[in-house]
C-alpha positions in Angstrom: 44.3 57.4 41.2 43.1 55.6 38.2 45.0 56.6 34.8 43.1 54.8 32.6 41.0 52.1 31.7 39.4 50.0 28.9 36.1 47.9 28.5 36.9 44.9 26.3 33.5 43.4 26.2 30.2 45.5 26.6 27.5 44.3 29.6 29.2 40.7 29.8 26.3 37.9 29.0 28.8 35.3 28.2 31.1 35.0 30.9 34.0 36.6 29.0 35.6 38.4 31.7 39.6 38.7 31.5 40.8 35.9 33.0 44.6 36.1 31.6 47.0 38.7 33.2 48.2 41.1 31.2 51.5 40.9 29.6 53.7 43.8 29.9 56.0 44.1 26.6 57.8 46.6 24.5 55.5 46.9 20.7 57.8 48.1 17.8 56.1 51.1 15.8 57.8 52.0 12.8 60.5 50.6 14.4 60.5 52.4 17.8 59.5 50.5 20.5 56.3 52.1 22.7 56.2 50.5 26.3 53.0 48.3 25.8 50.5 45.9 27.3 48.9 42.8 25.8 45.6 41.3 26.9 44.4 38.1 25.7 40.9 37.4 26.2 38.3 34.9 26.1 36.7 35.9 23.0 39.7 34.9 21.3 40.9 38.1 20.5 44.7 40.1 21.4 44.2 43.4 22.5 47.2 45.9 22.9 47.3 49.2 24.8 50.0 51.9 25.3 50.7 50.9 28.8 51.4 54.9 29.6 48.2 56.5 27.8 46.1 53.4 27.2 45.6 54.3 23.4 45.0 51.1 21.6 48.2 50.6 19.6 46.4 48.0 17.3 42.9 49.5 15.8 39.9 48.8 17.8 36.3 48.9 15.9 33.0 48.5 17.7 30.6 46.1 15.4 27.0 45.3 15.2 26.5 42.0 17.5 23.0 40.0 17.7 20.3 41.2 19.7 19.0 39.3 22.9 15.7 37.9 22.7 14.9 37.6 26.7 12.3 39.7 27.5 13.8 42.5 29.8 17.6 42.0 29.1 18.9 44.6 26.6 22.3 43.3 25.1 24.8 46.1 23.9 23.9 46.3 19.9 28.3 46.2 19.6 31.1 45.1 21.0 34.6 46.3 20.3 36.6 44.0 17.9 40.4 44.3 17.8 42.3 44.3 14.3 44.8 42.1 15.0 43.7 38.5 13.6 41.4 36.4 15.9 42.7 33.4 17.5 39.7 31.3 17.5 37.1 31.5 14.5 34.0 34.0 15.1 31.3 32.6 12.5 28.5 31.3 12.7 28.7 27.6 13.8 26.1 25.7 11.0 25.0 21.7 11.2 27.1 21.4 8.5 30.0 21.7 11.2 28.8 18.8 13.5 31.9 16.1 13.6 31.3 12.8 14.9 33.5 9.2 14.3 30.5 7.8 13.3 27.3 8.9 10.9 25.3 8.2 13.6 26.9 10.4 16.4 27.5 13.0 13.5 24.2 13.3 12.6 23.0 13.4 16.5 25.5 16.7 16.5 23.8 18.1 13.1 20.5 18.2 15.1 22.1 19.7 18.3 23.6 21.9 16.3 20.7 23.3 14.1 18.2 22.9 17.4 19.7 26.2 19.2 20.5 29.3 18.1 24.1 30.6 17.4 24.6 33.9 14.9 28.4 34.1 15.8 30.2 35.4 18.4 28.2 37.2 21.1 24.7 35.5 20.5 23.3 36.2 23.7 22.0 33.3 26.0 18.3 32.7 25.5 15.6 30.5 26.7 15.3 27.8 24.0 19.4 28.0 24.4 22.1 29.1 23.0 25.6 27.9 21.4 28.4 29.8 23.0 31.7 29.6 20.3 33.8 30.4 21.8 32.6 29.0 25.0 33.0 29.5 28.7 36.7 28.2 28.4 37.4 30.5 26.0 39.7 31.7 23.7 42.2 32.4 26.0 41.7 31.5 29.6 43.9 31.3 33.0 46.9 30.6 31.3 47.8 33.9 29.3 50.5 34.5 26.6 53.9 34.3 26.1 55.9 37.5 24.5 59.1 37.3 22.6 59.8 41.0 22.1 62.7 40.8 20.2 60.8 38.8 17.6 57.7 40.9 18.1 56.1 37.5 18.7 53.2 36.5 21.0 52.2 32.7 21.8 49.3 31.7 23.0 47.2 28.4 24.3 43.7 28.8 22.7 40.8 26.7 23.7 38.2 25.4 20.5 34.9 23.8 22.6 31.9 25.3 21.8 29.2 25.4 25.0 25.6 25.6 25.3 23.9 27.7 27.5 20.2 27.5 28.7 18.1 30.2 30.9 15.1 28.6 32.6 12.9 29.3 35.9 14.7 28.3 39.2 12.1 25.6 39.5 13.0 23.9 36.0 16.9 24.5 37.0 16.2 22.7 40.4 14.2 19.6 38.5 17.0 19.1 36.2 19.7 19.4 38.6 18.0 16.7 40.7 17.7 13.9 37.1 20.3 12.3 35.9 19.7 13.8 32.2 22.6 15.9 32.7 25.8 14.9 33.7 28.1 17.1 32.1 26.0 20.1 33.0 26.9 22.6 35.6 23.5 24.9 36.8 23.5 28.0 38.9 21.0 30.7 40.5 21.3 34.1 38.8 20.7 37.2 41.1 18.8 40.1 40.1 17.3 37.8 37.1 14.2 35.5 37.0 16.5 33.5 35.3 18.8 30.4 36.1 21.5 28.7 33.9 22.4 25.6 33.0 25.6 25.0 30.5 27.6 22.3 29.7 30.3 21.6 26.6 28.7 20.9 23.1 28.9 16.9 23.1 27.6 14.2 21.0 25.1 11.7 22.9 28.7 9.5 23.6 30.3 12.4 25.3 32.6 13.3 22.2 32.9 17.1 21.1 30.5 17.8 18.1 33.1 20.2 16.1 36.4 18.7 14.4 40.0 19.0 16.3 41.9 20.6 17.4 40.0 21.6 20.5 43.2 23.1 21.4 45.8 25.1 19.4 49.0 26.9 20.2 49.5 30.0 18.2 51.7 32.3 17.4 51.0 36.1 16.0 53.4 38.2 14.5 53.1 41.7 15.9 55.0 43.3 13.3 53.1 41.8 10.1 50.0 41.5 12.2 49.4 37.9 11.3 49.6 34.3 12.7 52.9 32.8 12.0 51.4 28.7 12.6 
């Protein structure tokens, strides 16, 4: 039978779904260790459960999100936010943040940027679309953490690409899929929606990411002083 079970992210609009394993791992409280279970996720952020009674062993506080502005969809007004420092950043991504090796492909990125809506993490997709940071990638994806319990370290490969996402009519989806005007876009049918998608990574007009590197870190959090270490 099922013992217990947590939601890390509230009616999914993002694709954040759990695509690490769960790390199994002894957690040191007060200096006794508690038989535990990590989860990285997407969002960027560590979760960590008593692996007997599922009690978060690091706080967990739901917070106000943004509100979707689709007519019909209803996105959960929180989403549970784990005390343990985030691995990616979760502000608001502003022109001012567009990157580019030139002024010209920098200032192409400042539009892009400032032309779609983004309020943080969790601004739901939209019609006029919508930049995803972190994106579809994550955060943490497919290839989990590492665990060094006597240390009380955990080390993790964290992905920094912002995405856009776009809903549209099935008939727009299936006019841009056919032109060439996007060729770093994927597009897919939604079912049960009116809607269709189309997403692709947040790129400058010559292909090149429009925030700074690192697009990729590896990190390392300190359980015990519930920090990152470098």
């Amino acid at each position: 039978k099922l013992v217990w079970n947590q939601q890390l992210v509230h009616h999914d609009l993002w694709d954040f779904d759990l695509a690490a394993q769960p790390a199994l791992a002894d957690i040191e409280l007060q200096g006794i260790p508690v038989p535990g279970v990590i989860q990285a996720t997407k969002t960027g952020m560590l979760y960590v459960f008593d692996r007997v009674k599922g009690q978060p062993l690091f706080p967990i506080t739901e917070k106000p999100v943004p509100a979707s502005k689709v007519p019909g969809e209803v996105a959960s007004p929180t989403q549970p936010f784990s005390s343990l420092p985030s691995l990616v950043s979760q502000r608001k991504l502003n022109p001012d943040d567009a990157w580019g090796i030139t002024f010209w492909d920098r200032g192409k990125c400042r539009d892009l940027i400032a032309s779609h809506r983004n309020e943080g993490i969790f601004t739901p997709p939209d019609t006029h679309g919508t930049i995803l940071s972190p994106g579809y990638i994550g955060g943490v994806n497919w290839g989990g953490i590492a665990v060094d319990e006597s240390r009380q370290r955990v080390f993790a490969a964290v992905n920094h690409l912002p995405m856009v996402v776009t809903l549209m009519s099935a008939q727009t989806m299936e006019q841009q899929a056919r032109s060439d005007d996007y060729p770093h876009s994927d597009f897919a049918l939604q079912s049960g929606t009116p809607y269709a998608m189309r997403r692709e990574p947040l790129l400058s007009p010559w292909g090149l990411p429009c925030t700074a590197p690192p697009w990729g870190t590896l990190v390392s959090i300190d359980l015990r002083r519930n920090r990152i270490v470098w």
